[in-house]
N, C-alpha and C positions, 0 to 999 in steps of 0.2 A: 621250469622253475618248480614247479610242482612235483617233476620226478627226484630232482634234486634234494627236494625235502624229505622225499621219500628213503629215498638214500643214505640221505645222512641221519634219518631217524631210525636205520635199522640198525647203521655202523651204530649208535648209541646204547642200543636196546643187546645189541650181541656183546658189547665190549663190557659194558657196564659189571655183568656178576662176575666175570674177573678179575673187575677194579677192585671190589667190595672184599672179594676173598683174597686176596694177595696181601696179608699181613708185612710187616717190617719189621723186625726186632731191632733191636738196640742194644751194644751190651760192647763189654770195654775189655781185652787181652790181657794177655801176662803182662805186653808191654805196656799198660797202659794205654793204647790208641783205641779210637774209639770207632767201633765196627757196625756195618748194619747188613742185616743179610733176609729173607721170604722164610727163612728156616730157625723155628727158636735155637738160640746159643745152646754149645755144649756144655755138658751139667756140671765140668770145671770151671765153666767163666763164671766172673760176676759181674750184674750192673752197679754195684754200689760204686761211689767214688774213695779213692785210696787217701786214710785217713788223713788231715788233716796236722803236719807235726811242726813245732815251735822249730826255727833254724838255730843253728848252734857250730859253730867254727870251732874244730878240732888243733891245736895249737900243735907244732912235728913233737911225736912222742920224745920225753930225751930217757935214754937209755944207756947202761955202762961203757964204755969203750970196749968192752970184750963181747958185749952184746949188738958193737955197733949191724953186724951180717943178720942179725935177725929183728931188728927196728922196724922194717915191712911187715912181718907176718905178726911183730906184737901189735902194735897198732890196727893191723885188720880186725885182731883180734880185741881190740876194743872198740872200735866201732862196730861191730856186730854187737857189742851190750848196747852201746848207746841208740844205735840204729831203731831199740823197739820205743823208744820215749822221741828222738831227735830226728830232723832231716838234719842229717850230719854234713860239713862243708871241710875239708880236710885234703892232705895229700901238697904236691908238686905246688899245686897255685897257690894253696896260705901259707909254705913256706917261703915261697918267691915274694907274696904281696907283704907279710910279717917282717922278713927282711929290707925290702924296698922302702917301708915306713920305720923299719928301726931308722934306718940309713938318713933317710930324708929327717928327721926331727932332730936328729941329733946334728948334722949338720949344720940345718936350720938352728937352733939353739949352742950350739956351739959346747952341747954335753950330752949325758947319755940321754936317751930319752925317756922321759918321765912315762912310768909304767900305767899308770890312769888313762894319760892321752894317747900314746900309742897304741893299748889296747883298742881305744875307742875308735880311732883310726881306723882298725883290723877289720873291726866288728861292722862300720861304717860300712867299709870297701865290699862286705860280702851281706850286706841287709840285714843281721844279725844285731839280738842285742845277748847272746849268751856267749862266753867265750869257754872253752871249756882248755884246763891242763895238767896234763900226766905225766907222772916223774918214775920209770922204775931203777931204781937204786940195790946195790950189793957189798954185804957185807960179808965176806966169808962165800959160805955158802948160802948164802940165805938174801932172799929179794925181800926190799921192800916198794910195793905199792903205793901210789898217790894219784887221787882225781879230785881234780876243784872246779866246780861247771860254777860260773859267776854272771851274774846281772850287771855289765858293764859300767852301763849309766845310771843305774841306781847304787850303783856300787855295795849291790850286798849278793853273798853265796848264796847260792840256790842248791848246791849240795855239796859237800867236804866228805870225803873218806879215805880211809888209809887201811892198811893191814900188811903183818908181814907174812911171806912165805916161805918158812924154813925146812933150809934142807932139799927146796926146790931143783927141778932144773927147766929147762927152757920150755918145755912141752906144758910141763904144770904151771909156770908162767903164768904164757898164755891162755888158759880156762881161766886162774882167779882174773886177769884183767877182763871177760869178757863177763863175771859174775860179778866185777867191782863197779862196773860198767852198766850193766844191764838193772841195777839195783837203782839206778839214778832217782830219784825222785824229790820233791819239792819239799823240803824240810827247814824249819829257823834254825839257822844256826851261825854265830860269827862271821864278820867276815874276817877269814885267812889270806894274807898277802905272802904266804910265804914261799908257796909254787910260785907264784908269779915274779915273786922279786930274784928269784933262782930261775926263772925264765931272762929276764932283765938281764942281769949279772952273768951270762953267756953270749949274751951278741957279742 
């Protein structure tokens, strides 16, 4: 018994200053996931956690019938503006779910369906209360610009802007929507129904 004690008070006594020095860091990837290693993080990573941003449901961009082959690359190009203010929710699934819920209430109602409650629907489905929508439009040669990011259930704008771009073409486009975009910010101002009832009035 006694050598036993012996024994195990030396495994304690030898292990212990390697317990003591063998640090763990902590520190979180490019992807996000969260790392632990004996060796501090490379002087790219960081531990901070990745900011915290309001969600916002990206509504399918509508763009000219001649522009319909570049609708992808404008919209990316507005979700990079939006991307520094919003976790943006956009693409394949809120057109699928935007449809499904036009589809559904109007049925259900037996008319089109009212642009308040569908909205809220949308916004519902993806835990959102911002909806946001972007119209680019042409006349001539010349684009014009629209973004309306709205507070569903409070039913008031949270930012409206517009501007044209003349003499444009697709290249330049796309920069103003990602500076129309990326200017978002939380300002009084009316609320504008008029994206959205030209959203409505295309199902």
């Amino acid at each position: 018994m006694l050598a036993r004690t012996i024994q195990l008070l030396f495994v304690i006594f030898t292990v212990s200053p390697l317990l003591v020095s063998a640090e763990v860091y902590k520190w979180m990837d490019s992807s996000g996931n969260i790392q632990y290693s004996n060796v501090p993080p490379p002087a790219s990573k960081t531990t901070t956690q990745p900011e915290n941003k309001e969600r916002l449901v990206l509504m399918p961009l509508r763009v000219p019938d001649e522009d319909k082959n570049l609708s992808g690359a404008m919209e990316t190009a507005l979700i990079k503006g939006l991307q520094q203010k919003y976790e943006v929710l956009s693409g394949e699934p809120v057109a699928k779910k935007a449809h499904e819920i036009f589809m559904k209430e109007s049925r259900s109602s037996h008319l089109v369906c009212d642009e308040i409650k569908c909205m809220q629907r949308i916004a519902e489905a993806f835990q959102s209360e911002l909806i946001a929508v972007a119209i680019v439009s042409k006349q001539g040669r010349d684009y014009f610009l629209a973004l309306n990011i709205r507070n569903i259930f409070d039913d008031k704008a949270v930012y409206s802007e517009s501007f044209p771009c003349k003499d444009c073409d697709e290249a330049q486009v796309m920069q103003k929507l990602k500076l129309l975009s990326g200017t978002a910010e939380t300002v009084p101002t009316r609320v504008d129904t008029t994206i959205f009832n030209q959203v409505k009035s295309r199902r």
